[in-house]
N, C-alpha and C positions, 0 to 999 in steps of 0.2 A: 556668048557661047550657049548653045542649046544646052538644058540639063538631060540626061541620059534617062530615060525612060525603063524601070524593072518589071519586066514579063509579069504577068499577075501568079507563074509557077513561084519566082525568085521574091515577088513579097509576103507570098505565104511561110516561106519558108523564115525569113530575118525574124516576121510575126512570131512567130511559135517557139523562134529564140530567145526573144526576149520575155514571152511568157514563162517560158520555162527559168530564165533566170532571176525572174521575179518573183519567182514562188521560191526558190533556192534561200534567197534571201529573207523571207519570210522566217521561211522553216528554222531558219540558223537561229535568227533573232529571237523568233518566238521560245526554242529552247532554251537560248541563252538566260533572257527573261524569268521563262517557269522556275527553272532549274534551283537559281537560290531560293525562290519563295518557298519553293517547297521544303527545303533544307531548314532552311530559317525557320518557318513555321512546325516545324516537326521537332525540332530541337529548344524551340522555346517553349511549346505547351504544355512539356510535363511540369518546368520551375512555375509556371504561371498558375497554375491549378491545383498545385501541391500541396497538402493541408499544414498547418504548422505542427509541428513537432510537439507533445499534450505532456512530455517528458514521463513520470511514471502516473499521471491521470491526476485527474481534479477531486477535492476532495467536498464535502458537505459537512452541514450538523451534524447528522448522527458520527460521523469520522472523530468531529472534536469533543462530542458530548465522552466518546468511547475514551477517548486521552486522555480528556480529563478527569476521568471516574475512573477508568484504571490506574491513574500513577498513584495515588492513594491507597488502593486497594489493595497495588501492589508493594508500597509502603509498607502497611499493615502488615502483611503476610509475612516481609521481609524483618520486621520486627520482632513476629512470632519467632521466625522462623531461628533468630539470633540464641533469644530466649535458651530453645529448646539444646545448645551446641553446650550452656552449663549446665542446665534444670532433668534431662531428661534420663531417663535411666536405658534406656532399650535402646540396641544398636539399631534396630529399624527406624525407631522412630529421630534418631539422628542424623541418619543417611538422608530421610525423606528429607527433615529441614536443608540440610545445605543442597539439595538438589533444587529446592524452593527458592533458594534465595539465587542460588546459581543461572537457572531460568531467567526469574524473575526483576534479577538486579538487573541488565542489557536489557530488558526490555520498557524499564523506566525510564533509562537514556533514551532510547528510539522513538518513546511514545513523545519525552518532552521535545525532544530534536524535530518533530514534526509538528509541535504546538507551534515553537520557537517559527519554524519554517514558513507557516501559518499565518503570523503576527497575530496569534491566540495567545491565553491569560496559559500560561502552564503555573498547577497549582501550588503554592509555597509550601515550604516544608517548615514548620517550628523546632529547630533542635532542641531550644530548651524544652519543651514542653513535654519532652519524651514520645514514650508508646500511646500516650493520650492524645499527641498532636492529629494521629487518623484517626482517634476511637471517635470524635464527634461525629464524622458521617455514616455512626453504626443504623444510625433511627432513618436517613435517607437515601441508604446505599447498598443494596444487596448485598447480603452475606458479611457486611463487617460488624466487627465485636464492637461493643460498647465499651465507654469505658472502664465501669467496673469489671466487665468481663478479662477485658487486658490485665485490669490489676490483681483480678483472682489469678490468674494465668502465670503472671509475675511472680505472686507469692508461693507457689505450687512448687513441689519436685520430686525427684523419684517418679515411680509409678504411679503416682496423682497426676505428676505434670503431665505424662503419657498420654493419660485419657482425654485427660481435658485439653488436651493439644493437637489431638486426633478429632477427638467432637466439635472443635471451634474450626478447623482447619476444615474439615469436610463441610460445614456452614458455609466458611467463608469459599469457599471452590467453587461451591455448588453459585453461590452469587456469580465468582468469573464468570464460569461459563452461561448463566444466565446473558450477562451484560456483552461478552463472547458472542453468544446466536443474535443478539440485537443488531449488534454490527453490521455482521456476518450477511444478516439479511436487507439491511437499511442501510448500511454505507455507502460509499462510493470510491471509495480511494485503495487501488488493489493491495499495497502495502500494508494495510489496515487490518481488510480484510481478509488477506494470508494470514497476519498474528493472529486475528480470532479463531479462526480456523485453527490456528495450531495452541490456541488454549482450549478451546474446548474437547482438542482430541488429547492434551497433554496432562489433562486438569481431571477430566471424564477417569482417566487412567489411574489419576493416582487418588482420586473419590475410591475406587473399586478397593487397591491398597490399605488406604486408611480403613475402610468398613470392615476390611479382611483381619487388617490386625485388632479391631476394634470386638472381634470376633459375630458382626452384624451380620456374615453371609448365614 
């Protein structure tokens, strides 16, 4: 059988159908294809690049140096501050002390819970030794009493204890806030350096106080 011969109109035409259905198929696939990579890769690049989580920040030397030297400090202070609740005569200056130790007690927990946190040395406390267990670090630690000074401090009361309770206290503040701005400016650990922050404007405050009643202004 002869095979049937198509007009060169009628192969143009089959021609340009099947082009066109080749590119149909293209199109379909190639969307198909894109379509998830693009999903895919847009929805995995933010877990992939995402920084880890630094919790409340990293801490330094100067962080531990400040916990360590304030839980002592604030020891001391809290000692005095005990002192002053039988010894002192003046409702002011009895108000100050348990505001002092009120502060000051939470924020010895905090500093040690962040030593602890750390695997830092948080400093021992000697109960027997008494009010003399902080007075050693009067010679290398701003603003603390020595020990004699503790033990005049002790034997005082009335209106002696007042004075000498106010002149040792505004010493030992003025050290805080010293040790306070060191932080403040050298740390690294936000936590840290909020409390400093919030001693030297709490500390500053009640320097002003004591010099007040102290009759200094």
């Amino acid at each position: 059988m002869t095979a049937r011969r198509l007009s060169p109109a009628r192969t143009a035409a089959v021609t340009a159908a099947a082009v066109t259905a080749a590119l149909a198929l293209t199109a379909c696939g190639g969307t198909d294809d894109a379509e998830p990579s693009r999903h895919s890769g847009h929805g995995s690049a933010p877990s992939a690049s995402a920084p880890a989580t630094a919790g409340q920040g990293a801490h330094n030397a100067a962080d531990v140096a400040f916990a360590q030297g304030m839980i002592p400090h604030h020891r001391q202070a809290v000692d005095m501050a005990d002192m002053a609740r039988d010894r002192a005569s003046a409702t002011e200056v009895k108000e100050l002390a348990a505001a002092i130790k009120k502060a000051q007690g939470p924020e010895i927990r905090t500093l040690s819970g962040w030593l602890t946190t750390w695997g830092e040395r948080v400093p021992a406390e000697d109960a027997s030794a008494g009010h003399s267990a902080h007075a050693g670090h009067g010679d290398g630690m701003t603003g603390m009493m020595t020990e004699q000074e503790m033990e005049q401090l002790e034997r005082s009361s009335g209106r002696a204890f007042d004075t000498a309770f106010l002149k040792l206290m505004v010493k030992h503040h003025e050290g805080a806030v010293a040790m306070a701005r060191t932080e403040r400016d050298k740390g690294s650990y936000p936590p840290a350096k909020a409390m400093a922050t919030d001693i030297v404007a709490s500390q500053s405050a009640e320097i002003a106080r004591m010099k007040k009643l102290l009759g200094a202004d």
